[in-house]
N, CA, C and O atoms as CSV, one atom per row, in Angstrom:
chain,resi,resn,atom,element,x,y,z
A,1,UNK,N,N,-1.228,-2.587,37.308
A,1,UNK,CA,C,-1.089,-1.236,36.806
A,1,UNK,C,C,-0.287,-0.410,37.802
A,1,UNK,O,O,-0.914,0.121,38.718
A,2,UNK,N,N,0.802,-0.272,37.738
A,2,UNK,CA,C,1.628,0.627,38.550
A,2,UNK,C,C,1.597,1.998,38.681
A,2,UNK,O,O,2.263,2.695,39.446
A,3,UNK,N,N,0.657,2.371,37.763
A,3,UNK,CA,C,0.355,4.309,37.405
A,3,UNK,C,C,-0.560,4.396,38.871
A,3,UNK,O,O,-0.676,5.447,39.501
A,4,UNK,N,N,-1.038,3.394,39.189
A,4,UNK,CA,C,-2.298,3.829,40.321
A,4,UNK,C,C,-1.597,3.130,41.340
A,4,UNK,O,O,-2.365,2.969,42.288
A,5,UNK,N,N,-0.529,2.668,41.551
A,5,UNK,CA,C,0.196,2.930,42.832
A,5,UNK,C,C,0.968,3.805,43.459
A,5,UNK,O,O,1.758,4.426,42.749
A,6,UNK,N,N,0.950,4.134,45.168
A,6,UNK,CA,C,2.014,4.881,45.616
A,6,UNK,C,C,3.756,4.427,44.785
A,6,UNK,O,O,4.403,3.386,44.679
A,7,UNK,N,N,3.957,5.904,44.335
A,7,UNK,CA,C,5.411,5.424,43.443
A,7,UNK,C,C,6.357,5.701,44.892
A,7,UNK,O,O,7.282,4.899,45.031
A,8,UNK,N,N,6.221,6.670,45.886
A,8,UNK,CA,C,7.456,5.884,46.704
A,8,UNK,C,C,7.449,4.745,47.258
A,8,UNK,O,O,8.473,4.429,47.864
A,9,UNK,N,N,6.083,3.602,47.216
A,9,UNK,CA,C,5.868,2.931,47.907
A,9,UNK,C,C,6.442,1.562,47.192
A,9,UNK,O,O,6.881,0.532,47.704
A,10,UNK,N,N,6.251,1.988,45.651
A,10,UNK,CA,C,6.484,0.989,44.462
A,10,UNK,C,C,8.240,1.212,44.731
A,10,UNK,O,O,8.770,0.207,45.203
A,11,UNK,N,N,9.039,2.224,44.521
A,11,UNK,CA,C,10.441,2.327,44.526
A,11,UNK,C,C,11.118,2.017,45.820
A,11,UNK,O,O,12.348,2.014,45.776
A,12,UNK,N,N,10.578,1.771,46.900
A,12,UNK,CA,C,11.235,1.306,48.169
A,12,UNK,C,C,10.791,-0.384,48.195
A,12,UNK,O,O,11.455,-1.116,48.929
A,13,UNK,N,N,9.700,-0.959,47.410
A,13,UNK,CA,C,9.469,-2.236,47.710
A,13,UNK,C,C,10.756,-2.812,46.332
A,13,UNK,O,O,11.397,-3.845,46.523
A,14,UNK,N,N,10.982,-1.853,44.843
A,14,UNK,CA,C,11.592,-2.142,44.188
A,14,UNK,C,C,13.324,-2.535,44.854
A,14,UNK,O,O,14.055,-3.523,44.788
A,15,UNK,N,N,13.412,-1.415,45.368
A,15,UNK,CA,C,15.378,-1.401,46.220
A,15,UNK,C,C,14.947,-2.930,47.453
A,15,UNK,O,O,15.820,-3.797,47.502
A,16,UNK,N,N,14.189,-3.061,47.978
A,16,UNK,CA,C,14.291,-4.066,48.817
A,16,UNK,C,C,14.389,-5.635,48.173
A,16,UNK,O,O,14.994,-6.546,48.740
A,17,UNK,N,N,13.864,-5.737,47.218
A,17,UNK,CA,C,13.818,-6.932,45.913
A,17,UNK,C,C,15.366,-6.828,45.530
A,17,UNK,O,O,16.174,-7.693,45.869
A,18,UNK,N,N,15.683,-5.771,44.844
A,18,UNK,CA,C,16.936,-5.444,44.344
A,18,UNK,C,C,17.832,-5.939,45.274
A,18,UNK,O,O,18.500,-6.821,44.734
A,19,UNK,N,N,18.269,-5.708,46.868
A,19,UNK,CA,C,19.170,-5.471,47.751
A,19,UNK,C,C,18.937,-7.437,48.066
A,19,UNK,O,O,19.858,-8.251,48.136
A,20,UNK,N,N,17.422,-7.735,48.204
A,20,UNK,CA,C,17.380,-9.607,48.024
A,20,UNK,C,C,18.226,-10.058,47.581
A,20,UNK,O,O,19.199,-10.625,48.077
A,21,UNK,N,N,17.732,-9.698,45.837
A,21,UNK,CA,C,18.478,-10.237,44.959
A,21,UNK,C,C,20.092,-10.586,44.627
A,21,UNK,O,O,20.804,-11.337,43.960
A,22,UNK,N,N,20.132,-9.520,45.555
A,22,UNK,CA,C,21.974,-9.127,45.148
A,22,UNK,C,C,22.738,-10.157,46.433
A,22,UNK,O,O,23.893,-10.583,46.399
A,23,UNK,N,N,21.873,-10.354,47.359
A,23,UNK,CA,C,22.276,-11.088,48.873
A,23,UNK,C,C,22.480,-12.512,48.213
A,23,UNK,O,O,23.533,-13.142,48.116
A,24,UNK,N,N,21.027,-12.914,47.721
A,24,UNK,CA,C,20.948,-14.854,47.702
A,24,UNK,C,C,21.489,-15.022,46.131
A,24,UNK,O,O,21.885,-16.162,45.892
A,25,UNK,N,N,21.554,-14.284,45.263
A,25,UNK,CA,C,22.425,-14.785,44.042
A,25,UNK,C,C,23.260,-14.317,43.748
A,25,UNK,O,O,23.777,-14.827,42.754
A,26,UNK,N,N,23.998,-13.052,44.351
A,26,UNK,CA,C,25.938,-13.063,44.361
A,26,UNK,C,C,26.577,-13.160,45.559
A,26,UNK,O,O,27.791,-13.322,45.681
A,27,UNK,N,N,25.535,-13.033,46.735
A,27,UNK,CA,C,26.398,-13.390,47.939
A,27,UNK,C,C,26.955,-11.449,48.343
A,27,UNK,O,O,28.070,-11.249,48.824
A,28,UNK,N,N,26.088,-10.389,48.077
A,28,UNK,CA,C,26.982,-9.974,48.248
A,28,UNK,C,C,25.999,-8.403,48.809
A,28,UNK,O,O,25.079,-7.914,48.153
A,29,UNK,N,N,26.573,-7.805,50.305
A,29,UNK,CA,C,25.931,-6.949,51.422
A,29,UNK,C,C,26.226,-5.764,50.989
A,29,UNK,O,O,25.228,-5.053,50.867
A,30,UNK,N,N,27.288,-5.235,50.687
A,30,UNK,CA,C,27.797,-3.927,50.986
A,30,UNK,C,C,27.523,-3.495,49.471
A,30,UNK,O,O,26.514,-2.790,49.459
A,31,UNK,N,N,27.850,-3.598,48.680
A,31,UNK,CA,C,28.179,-2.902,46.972
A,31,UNK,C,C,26.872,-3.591,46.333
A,31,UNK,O,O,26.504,-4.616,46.908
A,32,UNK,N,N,26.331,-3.286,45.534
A,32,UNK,CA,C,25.702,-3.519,44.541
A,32,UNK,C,C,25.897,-4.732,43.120
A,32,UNK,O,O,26.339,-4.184,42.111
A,33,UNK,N,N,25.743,-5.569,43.041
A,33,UNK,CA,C,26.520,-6.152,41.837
A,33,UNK,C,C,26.418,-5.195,40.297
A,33,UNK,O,O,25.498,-4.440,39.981
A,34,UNK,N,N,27.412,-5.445,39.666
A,34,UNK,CA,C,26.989,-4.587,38.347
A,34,UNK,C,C,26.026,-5.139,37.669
A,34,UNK,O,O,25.437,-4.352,36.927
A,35,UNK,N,N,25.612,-6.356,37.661
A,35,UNK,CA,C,24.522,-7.132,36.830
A,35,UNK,C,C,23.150,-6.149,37.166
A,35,UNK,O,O,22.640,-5.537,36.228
A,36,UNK,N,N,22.709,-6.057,38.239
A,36,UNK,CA,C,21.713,-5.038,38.886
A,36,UNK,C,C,21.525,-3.716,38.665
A,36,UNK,O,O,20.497,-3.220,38.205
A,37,UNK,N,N,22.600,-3.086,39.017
A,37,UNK,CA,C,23.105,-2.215,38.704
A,37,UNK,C,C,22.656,-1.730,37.646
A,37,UNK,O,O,21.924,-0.768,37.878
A,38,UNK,N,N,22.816,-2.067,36.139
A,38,UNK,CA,C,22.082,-1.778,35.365
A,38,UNK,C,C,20.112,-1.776,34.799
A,38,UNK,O,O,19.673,-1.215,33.795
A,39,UNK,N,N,19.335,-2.550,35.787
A,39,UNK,CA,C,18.272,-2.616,36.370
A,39,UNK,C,C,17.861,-1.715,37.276
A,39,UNK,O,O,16.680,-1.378,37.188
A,40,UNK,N,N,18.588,-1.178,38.219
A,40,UNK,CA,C,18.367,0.120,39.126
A,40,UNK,C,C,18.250,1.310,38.435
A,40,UNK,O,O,17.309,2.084,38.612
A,41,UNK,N,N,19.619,1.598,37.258
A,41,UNK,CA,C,19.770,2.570,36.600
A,41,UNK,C,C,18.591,2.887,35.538
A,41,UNK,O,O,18.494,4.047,35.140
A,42,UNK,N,N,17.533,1.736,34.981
A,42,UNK,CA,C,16.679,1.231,34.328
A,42,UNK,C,C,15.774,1.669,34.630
A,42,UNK,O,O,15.288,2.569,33.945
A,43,UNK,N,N,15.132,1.210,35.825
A,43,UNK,CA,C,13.935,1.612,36.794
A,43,UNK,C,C,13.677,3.224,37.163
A,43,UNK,O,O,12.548,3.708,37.235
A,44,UNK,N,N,15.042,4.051,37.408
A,44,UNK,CA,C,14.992,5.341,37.709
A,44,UNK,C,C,15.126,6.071,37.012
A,44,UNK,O,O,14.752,7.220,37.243
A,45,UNK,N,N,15.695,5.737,35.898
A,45,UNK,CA,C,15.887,6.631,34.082
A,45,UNK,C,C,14.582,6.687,33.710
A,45,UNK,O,O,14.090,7.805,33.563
A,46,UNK,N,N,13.713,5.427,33.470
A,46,UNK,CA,C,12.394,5.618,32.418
A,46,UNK,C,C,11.466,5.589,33.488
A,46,UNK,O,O,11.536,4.571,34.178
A,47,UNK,N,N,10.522,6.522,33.852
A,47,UNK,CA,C,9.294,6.497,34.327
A,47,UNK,C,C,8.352,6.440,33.743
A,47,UNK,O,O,8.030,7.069,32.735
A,48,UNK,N,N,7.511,5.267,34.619
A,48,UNK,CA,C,6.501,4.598,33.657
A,48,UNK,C,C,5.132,5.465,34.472
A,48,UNK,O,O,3.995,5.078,34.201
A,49,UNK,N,N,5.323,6.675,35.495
A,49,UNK,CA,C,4.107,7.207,35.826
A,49,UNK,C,C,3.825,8.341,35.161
A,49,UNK,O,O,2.747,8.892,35.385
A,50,UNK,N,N,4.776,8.911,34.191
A,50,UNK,CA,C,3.637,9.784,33.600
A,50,UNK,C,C,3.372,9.318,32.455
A,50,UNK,O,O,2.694,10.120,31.812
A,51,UNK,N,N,3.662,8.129,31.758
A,51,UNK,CA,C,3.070,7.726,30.490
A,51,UNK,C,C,1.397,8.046,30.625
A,51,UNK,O,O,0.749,8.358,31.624
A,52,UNK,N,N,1.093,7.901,29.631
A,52,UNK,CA,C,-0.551,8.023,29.705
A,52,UNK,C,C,-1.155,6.732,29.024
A,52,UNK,O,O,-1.331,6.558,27.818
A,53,UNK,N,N,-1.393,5.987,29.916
A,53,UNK,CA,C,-1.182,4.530,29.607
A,53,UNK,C,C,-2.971,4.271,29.964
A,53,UNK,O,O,-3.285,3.212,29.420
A,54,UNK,N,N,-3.483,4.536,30.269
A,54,UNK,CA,C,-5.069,4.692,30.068
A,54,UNK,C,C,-5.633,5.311,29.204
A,54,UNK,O,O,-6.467,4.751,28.493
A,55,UNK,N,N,-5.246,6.911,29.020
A,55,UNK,CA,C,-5.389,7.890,27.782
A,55,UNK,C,C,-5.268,6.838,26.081
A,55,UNK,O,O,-6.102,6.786,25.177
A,56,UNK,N,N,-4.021,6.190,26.176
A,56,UNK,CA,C,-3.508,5.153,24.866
A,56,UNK,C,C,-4.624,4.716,24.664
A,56,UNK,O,O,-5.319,5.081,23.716
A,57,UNK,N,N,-5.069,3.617,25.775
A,57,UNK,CA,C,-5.697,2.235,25.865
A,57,UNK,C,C,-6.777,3.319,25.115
A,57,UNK,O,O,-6.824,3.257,23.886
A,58,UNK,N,N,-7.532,4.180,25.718
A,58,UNK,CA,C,-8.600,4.430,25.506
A,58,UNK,C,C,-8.573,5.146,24.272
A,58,UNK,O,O,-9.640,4.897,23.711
A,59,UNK,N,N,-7.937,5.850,23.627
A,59,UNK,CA,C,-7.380,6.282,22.015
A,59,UNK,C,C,-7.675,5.481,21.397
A,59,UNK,O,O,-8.450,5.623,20.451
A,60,UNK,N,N,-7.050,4.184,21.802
A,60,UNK,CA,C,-6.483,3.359,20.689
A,60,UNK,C,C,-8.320,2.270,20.238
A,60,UNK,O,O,-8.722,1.900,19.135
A,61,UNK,N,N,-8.825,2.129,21.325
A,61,UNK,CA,C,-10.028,1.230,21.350
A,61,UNK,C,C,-10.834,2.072,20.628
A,61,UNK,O,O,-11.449,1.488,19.735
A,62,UNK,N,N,-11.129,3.807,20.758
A,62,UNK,CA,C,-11.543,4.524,19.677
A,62,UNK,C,C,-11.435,4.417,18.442
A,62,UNK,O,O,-12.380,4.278,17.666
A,63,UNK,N,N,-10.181,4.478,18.132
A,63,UNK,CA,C,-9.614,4.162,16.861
A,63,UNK,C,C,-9.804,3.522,15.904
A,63,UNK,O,O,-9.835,3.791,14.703
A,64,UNK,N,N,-10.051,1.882,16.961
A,64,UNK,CA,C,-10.363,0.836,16.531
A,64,UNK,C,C,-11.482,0.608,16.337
A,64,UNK,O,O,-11.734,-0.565,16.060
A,65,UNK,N,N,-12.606,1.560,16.387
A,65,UNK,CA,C,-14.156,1.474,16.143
A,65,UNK,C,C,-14.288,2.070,14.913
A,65,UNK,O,O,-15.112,1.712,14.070
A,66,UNK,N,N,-13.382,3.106,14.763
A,66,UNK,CA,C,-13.974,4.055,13.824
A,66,UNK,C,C,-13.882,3.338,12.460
A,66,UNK,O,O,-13.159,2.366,12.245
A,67,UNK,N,N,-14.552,3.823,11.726
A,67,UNK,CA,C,-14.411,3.065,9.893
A,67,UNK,C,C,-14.966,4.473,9.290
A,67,UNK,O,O,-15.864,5.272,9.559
A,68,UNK,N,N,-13.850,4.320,8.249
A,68,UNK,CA,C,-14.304,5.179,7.174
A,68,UNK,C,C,-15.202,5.066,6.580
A,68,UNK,O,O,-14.355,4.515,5.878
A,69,UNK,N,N,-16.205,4.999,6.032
A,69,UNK,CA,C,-17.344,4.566,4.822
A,69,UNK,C,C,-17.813,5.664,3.679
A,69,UNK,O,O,-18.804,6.383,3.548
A,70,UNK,N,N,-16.506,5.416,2.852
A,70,UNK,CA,C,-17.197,6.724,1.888
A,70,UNK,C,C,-18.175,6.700,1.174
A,70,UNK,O,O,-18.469,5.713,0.501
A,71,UNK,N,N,-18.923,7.896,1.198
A,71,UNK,CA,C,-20.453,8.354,0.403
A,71,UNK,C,C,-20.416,7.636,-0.819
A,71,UNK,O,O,-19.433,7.529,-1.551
A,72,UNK,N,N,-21.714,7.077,-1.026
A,72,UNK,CA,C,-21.858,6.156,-2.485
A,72,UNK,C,C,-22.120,7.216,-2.847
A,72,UNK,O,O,-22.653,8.164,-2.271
A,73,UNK,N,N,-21.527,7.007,-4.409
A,73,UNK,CA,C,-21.386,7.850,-5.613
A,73,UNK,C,C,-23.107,7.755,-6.600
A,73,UNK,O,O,-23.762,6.879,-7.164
A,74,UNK,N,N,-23.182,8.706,-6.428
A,74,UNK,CA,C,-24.978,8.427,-8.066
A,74,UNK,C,C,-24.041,7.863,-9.022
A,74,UNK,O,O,-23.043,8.394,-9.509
A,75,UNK,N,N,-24.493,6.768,-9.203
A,75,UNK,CA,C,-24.196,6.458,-10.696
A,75,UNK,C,C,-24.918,7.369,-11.564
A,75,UNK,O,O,-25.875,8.057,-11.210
A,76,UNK,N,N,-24.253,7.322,-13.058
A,76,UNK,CA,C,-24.935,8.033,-14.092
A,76,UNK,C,C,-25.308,6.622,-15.218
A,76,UNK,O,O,-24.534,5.695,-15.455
A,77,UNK,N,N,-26.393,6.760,-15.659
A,77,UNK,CA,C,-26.478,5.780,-16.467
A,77,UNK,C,C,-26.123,6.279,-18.036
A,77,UNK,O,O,-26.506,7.420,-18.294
A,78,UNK,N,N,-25.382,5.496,-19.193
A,78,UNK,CA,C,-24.786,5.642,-19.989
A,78,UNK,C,C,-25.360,6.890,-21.015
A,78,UNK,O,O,-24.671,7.763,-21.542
A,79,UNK,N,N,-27.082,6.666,-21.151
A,79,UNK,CA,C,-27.947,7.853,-21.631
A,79,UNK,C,C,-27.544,8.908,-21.124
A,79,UNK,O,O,-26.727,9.570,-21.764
A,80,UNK,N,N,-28.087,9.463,-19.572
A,80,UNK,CA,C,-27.699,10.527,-19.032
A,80,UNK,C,C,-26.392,11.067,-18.976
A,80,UNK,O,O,-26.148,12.270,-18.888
A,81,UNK,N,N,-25.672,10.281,-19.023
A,81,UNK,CA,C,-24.041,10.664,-19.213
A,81,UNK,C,C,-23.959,11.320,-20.501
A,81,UNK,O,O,-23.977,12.549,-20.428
A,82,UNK,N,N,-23.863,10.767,-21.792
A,82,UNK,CA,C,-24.089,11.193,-22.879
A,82,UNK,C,C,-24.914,12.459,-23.056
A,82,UNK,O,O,-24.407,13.369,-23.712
A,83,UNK,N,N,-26.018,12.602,-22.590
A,83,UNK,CA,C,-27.084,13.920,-22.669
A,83,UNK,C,C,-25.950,15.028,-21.854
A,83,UNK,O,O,-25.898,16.197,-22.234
A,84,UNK,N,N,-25.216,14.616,-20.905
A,84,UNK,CA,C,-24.255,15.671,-20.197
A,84,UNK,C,C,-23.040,16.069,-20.888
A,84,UNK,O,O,-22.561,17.203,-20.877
A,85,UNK,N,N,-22.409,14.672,-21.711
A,85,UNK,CA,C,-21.405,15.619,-22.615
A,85,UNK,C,C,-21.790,16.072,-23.907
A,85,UNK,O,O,-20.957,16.563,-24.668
A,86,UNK,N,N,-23.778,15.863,-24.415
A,86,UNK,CA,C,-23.825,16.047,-25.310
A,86,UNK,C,C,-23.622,15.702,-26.121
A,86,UNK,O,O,-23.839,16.519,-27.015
A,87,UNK,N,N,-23.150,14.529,-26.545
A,87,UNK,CA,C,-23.307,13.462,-27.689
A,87,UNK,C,C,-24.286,12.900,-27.852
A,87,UNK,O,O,-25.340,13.191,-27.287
A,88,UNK,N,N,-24.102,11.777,-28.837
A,88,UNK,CA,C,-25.115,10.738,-29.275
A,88,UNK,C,C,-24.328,9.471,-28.881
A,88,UNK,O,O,-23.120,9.347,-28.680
A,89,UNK,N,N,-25.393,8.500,-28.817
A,89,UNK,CA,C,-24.692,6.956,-28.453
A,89,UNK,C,C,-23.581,6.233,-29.653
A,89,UNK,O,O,-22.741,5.348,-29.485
A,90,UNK,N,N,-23.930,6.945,-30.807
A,90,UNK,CA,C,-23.699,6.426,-32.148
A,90,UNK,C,C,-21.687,7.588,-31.888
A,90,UNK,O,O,-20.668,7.416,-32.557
A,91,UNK,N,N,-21.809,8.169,-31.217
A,91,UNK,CA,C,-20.680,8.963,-31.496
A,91,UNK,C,C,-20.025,8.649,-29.791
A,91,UNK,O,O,-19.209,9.552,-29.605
A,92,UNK,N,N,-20.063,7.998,-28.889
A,92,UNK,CA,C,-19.788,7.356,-28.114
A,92,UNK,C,C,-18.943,6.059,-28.542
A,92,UNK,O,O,-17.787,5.710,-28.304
A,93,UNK,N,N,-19.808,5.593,-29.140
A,93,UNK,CA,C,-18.811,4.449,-30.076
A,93,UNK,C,C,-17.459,4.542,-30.494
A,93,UNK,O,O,-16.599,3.714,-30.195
A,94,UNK,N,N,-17.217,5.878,-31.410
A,94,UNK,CA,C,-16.165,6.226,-31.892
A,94,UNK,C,C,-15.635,6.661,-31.054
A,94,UNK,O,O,-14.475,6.262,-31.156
A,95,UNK,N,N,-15.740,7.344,-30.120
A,95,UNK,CA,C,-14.849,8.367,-29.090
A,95,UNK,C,C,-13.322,7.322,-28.457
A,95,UNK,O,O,-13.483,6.154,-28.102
A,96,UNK,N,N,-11.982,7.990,-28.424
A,96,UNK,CA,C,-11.016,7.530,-27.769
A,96,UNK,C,C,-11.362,7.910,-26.730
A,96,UNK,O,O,-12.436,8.470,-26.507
A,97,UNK,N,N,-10.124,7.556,-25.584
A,97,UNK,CA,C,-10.018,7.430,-24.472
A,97,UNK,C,C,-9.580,9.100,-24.582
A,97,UNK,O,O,-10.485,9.832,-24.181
A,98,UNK,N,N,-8.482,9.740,-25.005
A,98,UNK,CA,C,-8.130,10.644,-25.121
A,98,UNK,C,C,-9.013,12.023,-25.563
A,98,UNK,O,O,-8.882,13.174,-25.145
A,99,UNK,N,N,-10.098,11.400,-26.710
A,99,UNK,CA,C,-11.042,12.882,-27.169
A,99,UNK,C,C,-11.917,12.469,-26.494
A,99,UNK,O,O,-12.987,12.560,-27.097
A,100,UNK,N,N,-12.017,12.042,-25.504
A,100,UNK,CA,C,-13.257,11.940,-24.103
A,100,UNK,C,C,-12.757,13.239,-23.400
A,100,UNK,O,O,-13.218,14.374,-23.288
A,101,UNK,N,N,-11.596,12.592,-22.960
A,101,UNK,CA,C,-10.754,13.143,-21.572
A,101,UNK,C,C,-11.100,15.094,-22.134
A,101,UNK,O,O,-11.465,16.125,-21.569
A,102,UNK,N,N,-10.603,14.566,-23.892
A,102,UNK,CA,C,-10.467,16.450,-24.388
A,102,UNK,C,C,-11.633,16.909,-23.714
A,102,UNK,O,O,-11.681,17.854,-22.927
A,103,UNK,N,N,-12.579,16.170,-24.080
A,103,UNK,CA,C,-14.416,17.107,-24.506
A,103,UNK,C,C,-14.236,17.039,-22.692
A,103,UNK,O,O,-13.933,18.152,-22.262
A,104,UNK,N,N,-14.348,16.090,-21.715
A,104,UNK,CA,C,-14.491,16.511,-20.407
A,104,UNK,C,C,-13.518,17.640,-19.808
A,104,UNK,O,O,-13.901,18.234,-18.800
A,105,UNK,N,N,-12.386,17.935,-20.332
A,105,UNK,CA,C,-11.747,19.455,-19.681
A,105,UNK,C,C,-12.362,20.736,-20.069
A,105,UNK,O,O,-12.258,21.870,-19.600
A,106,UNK,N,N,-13.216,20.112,-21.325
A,106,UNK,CA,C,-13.336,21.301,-22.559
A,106,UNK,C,C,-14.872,21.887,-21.484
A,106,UNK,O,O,-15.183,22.947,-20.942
A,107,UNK,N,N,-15.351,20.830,-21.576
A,107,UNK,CA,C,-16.681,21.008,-20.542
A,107,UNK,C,C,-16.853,21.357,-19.229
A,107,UNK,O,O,-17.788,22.040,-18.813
A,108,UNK,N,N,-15.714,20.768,-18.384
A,108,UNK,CA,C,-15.475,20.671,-16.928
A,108,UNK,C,C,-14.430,22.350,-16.936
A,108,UNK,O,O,-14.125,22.588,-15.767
A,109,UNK,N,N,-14.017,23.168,-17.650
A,109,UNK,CA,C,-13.991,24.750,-17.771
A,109,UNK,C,C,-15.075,25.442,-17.543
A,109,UNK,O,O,-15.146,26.431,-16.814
A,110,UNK,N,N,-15.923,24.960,-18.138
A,110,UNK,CA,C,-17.689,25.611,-18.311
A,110,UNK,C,C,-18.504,25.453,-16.723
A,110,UNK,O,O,-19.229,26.311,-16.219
A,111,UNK,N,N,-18.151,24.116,-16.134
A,111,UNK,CA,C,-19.073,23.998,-15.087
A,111,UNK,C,C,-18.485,24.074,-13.746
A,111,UNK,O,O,-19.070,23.912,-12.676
A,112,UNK,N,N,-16.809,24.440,-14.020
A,112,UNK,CA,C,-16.377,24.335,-12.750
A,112,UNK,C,C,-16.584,25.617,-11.904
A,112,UNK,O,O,-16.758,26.773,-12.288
A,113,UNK,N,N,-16.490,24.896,-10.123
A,113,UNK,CA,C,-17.145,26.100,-9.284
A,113,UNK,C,C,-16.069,27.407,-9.569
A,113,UNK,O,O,-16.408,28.531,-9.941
A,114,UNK,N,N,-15.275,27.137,-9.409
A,114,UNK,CA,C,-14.025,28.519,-9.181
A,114,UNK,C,C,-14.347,29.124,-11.186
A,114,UNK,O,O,-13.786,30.105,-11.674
A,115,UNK,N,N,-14.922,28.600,-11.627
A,115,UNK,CA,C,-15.095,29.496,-13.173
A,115,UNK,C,C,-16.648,30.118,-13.346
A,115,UNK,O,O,-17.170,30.300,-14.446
A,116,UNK,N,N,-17.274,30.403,-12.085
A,116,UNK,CA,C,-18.605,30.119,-11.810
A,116,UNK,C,C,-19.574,29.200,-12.175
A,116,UNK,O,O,-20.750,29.502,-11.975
A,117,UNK,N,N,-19.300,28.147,-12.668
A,117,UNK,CA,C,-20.274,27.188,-12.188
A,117,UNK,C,C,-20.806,26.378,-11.223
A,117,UNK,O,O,-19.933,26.415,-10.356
A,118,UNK,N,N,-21.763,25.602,-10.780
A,118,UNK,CA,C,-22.082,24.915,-9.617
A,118,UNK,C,C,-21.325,23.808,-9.457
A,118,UNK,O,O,-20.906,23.252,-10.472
A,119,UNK,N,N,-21.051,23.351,-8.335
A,119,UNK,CA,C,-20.760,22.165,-7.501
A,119,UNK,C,C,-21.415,21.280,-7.790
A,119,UNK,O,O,-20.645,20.320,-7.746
A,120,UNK,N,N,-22.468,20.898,-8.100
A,120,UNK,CA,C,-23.309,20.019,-7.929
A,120,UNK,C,C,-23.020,19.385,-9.768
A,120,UNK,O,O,-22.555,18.329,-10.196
A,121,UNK,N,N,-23.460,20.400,-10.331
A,121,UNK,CA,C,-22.938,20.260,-12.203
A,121,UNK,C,C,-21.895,19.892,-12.287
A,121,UNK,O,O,-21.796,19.256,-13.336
A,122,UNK,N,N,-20.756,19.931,-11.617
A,122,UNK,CA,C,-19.203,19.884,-11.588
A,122,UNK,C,C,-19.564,18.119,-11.051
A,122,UNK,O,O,-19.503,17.266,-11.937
A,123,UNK,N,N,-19.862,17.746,-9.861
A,123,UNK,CA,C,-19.908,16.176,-9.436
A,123,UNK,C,C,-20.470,15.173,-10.461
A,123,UNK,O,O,-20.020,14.073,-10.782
A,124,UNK,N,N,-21.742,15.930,-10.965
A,124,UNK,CA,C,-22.563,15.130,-12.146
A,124,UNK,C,C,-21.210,15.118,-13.054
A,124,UNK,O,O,-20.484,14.136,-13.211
A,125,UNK,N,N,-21.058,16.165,-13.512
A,125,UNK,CA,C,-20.133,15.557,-14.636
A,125,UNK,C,C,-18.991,14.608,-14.653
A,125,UNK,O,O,-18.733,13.734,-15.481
A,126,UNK,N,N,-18.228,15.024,-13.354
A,126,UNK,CA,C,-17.167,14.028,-12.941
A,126,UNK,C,C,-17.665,11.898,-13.279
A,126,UNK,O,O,-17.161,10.901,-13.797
A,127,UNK,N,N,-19.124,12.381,-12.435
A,127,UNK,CA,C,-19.811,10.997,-12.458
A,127,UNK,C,C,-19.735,10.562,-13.923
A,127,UNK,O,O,-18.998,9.617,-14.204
A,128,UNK,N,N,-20.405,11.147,-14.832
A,128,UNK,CA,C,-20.716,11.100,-16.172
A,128,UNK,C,C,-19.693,10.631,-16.988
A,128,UNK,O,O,-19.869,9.801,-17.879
A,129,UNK,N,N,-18.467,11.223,-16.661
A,129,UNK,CA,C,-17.163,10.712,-17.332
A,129,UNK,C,C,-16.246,9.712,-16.839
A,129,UNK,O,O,-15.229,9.227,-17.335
A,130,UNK,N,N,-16.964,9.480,-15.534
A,130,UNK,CA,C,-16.131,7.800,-15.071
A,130,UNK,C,C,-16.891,6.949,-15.686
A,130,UNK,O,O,-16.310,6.084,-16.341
A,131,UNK,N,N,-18.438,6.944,-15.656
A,131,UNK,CA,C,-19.547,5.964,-16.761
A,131,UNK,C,C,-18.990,5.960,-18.194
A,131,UNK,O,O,-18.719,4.982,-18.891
A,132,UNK,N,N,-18.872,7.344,-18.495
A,132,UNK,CA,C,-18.091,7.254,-19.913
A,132,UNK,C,C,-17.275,6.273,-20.181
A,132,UNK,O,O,-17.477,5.319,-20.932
A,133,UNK,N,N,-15.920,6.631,-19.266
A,133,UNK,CA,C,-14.699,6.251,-19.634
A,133,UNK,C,C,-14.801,4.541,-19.528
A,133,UNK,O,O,-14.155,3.705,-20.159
A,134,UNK,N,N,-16.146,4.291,-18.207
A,134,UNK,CA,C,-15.816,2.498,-18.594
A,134,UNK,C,C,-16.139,2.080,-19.860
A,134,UNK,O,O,-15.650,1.106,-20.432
A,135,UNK,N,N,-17.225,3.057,-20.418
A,135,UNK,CA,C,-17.825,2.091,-21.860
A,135,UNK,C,C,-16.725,2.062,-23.185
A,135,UNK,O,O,-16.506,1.064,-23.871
A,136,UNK,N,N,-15.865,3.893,-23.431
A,136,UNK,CA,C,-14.756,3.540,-24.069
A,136,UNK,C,C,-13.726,2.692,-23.726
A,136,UNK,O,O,-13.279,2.241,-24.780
A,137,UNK,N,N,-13.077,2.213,-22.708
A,137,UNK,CA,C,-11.961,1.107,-22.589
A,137,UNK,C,C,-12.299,-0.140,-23.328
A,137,UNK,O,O,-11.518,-1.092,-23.323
């Protein structure tokens, strides 16, 4: 981990490697090779000490715990559903997909919160008309 080392200590051991390198594989004291060269320019452009490279690690392992688990839904059973839009089972039968959907806007006007009705009447019904809608398909 180089964030928890001395960085002048890391960049003077880096130029001494560098100045090696350039001696025993081009042969060469005074100039820099350009091959390097672009490695020096590398090293001093991107600094890797203020990344937050612990902060990540530790984000990311959070992250990786968390799980969504959305709230189970009340089922409505097919009776109670019916008693909510007010039908009969016998007229359930007949109902489209479409004069469902009607009678639930027609109803879901009546119970919604922003038209003063409750929240709670508004979820039941929502429930009521997904039970619905599986038995018409």
């Amino acid at each position: 981990m180089p964030h928890a080392l001395d960085q002048d200590k890391v960049d003077r051991f880096f130029l001494e490697e560098i100045c090696l390198l350039n001696k025993t594989l081009f042969n060469k004291d005074a100039l820099l090779d350009d091959y390097l060269i672009r490695y020096v320019i590398m090293f001093f452009d991107y600094s890797y000490a203020d990344s937050k490279l612990l902060d990540e690690l530790a984000q990311d392992f959070m992250n990786r715990h968390r799980v969504f688990t959305p709230r189970p839904q009340k089922t409505v059973t097919t009776s109670n559903a019916c008693k909510i839009f007010n039908i009969t089972r016998a007229h359930l039968d007949t109902l489209t997909k479409k004069s469902l959907t009607k009678l639930y806007r027609d109803i879901a006007r009546q119970v919604h919160p922003d038209t003063g009705g409750s929240h709670e009447k508004f979820v039941e019904l929502n429930n009521a008309y997904e039970t619905l809608l599986e038995k018409v398909k």
